[in-house]
Backbone as CSV, one residue per row, in Angstrom:
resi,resn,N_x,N_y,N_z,CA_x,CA_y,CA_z,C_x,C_y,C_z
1,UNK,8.731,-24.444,17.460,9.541,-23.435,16.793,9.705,-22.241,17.718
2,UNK,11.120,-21.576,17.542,11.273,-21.116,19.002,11.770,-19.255,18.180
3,UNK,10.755,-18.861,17.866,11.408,-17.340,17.477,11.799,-16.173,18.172
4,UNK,12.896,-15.654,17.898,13.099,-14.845,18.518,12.553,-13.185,18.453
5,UNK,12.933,-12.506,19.372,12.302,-11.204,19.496,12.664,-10.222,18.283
6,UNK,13.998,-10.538,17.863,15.099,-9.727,16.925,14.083,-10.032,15.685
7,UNK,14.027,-11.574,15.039,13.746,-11.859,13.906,11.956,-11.760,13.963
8,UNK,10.921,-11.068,14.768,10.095,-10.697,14.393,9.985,-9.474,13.941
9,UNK,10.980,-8.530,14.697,10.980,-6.895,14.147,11.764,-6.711,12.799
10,UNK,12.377,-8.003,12.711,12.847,-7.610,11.344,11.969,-8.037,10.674
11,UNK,11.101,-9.202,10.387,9.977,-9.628,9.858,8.854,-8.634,9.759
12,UNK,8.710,-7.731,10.636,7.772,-6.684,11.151,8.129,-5.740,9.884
13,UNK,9.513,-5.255,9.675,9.934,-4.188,9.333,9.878,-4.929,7.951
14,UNK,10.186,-6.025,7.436,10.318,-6.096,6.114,8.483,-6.199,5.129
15,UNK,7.721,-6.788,6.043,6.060,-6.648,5.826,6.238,-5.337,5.336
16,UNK,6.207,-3.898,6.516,6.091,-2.902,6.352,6.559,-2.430,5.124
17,UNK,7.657,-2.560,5.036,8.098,-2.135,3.769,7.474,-2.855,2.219
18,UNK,7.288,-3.680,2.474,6.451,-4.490,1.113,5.465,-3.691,0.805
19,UNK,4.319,-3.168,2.435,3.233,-2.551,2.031,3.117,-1.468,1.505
20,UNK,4.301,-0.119,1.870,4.707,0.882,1.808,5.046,0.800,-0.131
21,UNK,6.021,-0.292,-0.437,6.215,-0.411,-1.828,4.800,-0.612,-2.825
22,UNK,4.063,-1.589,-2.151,3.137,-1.924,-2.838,2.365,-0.511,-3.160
23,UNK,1.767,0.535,-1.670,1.157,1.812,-1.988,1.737,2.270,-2.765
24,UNK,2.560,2.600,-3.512,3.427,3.967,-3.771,3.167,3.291,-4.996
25,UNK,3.718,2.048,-5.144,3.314,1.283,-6.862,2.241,1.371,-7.564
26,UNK,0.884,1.458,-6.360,-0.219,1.967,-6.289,-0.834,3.091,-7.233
27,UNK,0.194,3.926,-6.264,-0.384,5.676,-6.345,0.563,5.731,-7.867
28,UNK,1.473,5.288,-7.732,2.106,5.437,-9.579,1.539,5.667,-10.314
29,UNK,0.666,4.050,-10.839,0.210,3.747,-11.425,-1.417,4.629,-11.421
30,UNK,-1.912,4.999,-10.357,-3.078,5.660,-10.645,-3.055,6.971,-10.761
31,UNK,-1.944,7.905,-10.642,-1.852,9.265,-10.375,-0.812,9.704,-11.429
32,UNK,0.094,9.132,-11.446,1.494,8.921,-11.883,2.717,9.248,-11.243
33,UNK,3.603,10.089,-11.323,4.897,10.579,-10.405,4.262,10.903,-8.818
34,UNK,5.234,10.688,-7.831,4.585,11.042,-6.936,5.457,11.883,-6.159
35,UNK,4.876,13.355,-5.759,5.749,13.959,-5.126,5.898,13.490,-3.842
36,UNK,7.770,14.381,-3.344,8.380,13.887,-2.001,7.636,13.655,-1.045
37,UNK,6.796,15.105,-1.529,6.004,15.158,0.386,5.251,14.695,0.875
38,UNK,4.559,13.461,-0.539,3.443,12.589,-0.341,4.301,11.759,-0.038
39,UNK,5.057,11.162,-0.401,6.655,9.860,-0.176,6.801,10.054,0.925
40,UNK,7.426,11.449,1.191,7.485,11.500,2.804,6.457,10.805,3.843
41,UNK,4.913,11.402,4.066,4.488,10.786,4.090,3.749,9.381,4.543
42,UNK,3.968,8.707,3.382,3.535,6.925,3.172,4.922,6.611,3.910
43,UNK,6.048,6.458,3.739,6.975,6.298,4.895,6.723,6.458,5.733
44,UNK,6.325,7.461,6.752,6.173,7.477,8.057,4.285,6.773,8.817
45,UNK,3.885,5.891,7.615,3.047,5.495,7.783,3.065,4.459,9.160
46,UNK,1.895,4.239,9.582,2.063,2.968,10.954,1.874,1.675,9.576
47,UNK,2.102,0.604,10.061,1.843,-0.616,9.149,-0.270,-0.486,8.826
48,UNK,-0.914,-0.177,10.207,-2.341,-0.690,10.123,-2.594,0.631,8.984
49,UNK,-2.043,1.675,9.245,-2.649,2.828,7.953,-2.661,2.340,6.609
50,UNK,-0.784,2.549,6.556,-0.858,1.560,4.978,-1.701,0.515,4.683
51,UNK,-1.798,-0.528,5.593,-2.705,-1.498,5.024,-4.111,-0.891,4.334
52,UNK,-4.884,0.073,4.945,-5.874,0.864,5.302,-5.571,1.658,3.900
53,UNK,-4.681,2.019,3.702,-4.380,3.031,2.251,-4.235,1.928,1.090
54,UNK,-3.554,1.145,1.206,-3.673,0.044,0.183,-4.772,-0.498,-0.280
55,UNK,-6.018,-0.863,0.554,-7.331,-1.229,0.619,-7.934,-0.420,-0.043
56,UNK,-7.896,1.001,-0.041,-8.420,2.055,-0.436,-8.209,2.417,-1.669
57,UNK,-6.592,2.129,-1.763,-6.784,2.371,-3.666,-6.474,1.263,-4.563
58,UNK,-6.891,-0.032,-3.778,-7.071,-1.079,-4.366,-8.711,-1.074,-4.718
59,UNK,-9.767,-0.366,-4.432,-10.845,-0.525,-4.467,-11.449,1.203,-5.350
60,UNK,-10.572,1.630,-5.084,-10.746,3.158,-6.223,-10.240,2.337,-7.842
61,UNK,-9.008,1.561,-7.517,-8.771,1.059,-9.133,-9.833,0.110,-9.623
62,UNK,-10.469,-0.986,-8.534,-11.437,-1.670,-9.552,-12.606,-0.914,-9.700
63,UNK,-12.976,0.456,-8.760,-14.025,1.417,-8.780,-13.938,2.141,-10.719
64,UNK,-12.711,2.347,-10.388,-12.513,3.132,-12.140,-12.680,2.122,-13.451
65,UNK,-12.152,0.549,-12.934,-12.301,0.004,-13.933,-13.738,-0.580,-14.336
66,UNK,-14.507,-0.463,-13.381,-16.222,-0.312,-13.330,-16.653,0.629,-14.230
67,UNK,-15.927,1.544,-13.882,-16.916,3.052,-14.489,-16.355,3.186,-15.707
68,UNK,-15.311,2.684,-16.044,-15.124,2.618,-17.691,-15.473,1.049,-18.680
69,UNK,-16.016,0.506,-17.574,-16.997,-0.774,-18.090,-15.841,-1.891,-18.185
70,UNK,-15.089,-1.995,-17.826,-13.387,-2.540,-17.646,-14.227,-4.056,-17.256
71,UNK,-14.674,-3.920,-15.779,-15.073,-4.903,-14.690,-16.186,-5.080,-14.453
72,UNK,-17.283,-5.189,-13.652,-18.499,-5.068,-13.505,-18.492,-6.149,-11.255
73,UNK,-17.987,-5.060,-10.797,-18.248,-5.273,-8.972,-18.990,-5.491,-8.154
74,UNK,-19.662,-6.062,-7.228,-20.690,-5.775,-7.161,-20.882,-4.962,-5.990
């Protein structure tokens, strides 16, 4: 399979953006509205941050759902 240079940066760029959606869906849901300047921001994120921010409040939400007896983590 012979890929080209073009269709990895677009592959590159569309990841990015999934992750970027996924944070922000994130921070919605745990904060609620989110202002611009935080938007601003998570956009100008590198891909390894977001990942890194996603991780982070993927593990604050099952952290909360612990502490309200939701889950039990170990």
């Amino acid at each position: 399979m012979n890929v080209k240079l073009e269709d990895r940066r677009v592959y590159q760029e569309a990841v990015e953006e999934g992750m970027q959606s996924l944070v922000l869906r994130l921070l919605n849901r745990l904060f609620g509205e989110i202002a611009e300047e935080l938007l601003a921001k998570i956009q100008g994120l590198s891909l390894e941050q977001v990942r890194n921010v996603s991780l982070a409040l993927l593990e604050l939400r099952l952290r909360s759902r612990t502490w309200k007896g939701g889950y039990k983590v170990n």
